[in-house]
C-alpha positions as CSV (number, residue, x, y, z in Angstrom):
1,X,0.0,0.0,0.0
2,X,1.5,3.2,-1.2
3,X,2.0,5.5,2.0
4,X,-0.1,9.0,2.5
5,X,1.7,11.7,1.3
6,X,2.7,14.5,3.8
7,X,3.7,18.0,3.3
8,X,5.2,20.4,5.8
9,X,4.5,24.1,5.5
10,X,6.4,26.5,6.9
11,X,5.9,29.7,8.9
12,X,4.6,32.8,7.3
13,X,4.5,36.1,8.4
14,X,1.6,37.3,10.6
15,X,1.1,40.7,8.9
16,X,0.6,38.8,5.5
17,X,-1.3,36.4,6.8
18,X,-3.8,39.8,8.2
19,X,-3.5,41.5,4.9
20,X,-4.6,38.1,3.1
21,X,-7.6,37.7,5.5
22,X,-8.6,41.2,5.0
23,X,-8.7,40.5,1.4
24,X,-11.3,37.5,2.0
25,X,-13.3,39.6,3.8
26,X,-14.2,41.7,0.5
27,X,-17.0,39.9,-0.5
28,X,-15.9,41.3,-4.6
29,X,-12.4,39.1,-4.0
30,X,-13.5,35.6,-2.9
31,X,-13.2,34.4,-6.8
32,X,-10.1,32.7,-7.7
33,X,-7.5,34.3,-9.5
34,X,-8.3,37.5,-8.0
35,X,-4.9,39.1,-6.6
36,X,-3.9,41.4,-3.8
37,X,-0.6,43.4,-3.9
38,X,0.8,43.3,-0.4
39,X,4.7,45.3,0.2
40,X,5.8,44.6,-3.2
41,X,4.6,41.0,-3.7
42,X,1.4,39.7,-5.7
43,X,-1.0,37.0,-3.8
44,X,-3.0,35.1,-6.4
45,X,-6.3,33.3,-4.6
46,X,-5.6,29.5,-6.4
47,X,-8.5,28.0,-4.2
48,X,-10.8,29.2,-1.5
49,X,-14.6,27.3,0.4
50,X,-15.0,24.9,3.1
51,X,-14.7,21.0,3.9
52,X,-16.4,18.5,5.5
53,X,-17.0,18.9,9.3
54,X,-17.3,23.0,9.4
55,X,-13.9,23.7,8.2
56,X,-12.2,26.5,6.0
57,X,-9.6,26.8,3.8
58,X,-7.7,29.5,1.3
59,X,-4.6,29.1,-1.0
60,X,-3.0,31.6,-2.2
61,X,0.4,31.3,-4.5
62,X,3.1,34.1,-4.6
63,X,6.2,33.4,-6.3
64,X,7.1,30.2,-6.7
65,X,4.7,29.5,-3.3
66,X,1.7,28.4,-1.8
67,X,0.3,29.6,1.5
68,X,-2.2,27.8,3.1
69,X,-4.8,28.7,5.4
70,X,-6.9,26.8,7.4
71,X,-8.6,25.8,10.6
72,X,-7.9,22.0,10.1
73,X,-4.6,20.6,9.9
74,X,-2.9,17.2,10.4
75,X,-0.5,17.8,12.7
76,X,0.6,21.3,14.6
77,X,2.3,22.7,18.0
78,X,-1.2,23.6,19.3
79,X,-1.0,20.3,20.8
80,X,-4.6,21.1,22.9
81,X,-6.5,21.6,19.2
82,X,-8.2,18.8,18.4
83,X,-8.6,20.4,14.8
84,X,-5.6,21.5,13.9
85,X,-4.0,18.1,14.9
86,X,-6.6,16.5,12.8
87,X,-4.2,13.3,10.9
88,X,-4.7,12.6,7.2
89,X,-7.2,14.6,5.1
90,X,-8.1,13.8,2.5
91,X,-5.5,11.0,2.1
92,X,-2.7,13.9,2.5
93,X,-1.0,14.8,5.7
94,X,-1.0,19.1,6.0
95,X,1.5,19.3,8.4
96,X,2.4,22.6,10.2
97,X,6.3,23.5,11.3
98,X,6.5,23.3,15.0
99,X,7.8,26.8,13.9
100,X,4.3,28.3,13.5
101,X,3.1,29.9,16.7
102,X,0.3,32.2,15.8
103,X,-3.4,31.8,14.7
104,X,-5.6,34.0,13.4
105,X,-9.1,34.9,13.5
106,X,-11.6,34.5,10.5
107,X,-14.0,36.9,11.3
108,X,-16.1,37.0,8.3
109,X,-14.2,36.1,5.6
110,X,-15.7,34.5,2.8
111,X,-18.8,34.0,4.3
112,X,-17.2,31.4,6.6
113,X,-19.3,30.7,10.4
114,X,-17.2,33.1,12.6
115,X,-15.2,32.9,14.7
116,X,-12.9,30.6,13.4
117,X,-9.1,30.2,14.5
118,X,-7.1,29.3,11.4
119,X,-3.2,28.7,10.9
120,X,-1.2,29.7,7.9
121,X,1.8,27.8,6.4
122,X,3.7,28.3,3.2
123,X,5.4,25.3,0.9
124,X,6.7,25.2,-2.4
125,X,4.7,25.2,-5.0
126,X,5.8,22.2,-6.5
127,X,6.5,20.4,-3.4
128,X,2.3,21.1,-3.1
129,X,1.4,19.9,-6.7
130,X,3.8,16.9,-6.5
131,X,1.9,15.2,-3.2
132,X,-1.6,16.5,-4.3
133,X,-1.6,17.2,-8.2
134,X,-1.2,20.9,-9.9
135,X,-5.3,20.9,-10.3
136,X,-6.3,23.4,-7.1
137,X,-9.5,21.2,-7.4
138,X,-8.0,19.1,-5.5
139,X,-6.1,21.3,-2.7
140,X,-8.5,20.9,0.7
């Protein structure tokens, strides 16, 4: 049996993680391929909507990028969050660096049930489309 893929993101930084949020809060900008400039860098929305069992999730690429954004996770240093320590979804394990420390709250954005506490993490783009396929279809 061929094993579950699993893909570690890293941290990203908390003020792009607000602007990106912010973004998804303009009901206008929750289509993908919309972009948002934030200090100097382009955010492309690749995938956005939400999963089984009340969850959330946004993509956005920058560079040569992907930042996730989400209140379920497979594993994570909030050790006491039943959600963000979740195991496989969707066959894949979303892993979060024991670097990432922060969360964020949802408030609105996308029409998601707030409040929602959501973690980001960034990976390569192509480690991201090698483990789950280039198609954002099938990013959850």
């Amino acid at each position: 049996m061929k094993p579950e893929p699993s893909i570690t993101f890293k941290p990203v930084n908390d003020h792009v993680i607000s602007a990106l949020l912010k973004f998804l809060r303009r009901k206008s900008h929750r289509d993908r391929g919309k972009t948002t400039e934030f200090r100097g860098k382009t955010y492309t929305l690749e995938n956005v909507g939400h999963g089984a069992r009340r969850t959330i999730y946004a993509y956005f690429s920058v560079d040569d990028s992907v930042i996730r954004i989400s209140d379920l996770w497979s594993k994570s240093a909030f050790t006491l969050s039943e959600k963000l320590n979740q195991g496989a979804i969707g066959g894949v394990h979303y892993v979060l660096s024991d670097e990432v420390d922060s969360r964020h709250a949802t408030h609105y954005c996308n029409g998601w049930p707030s409040p929602r506490w959501a973690a980001a993490g960034m990976v390569a783009r192509s480690t991201l489309s090698a483990s789950v396929g280039e198609s954002t279809d099938t990013w959850h």
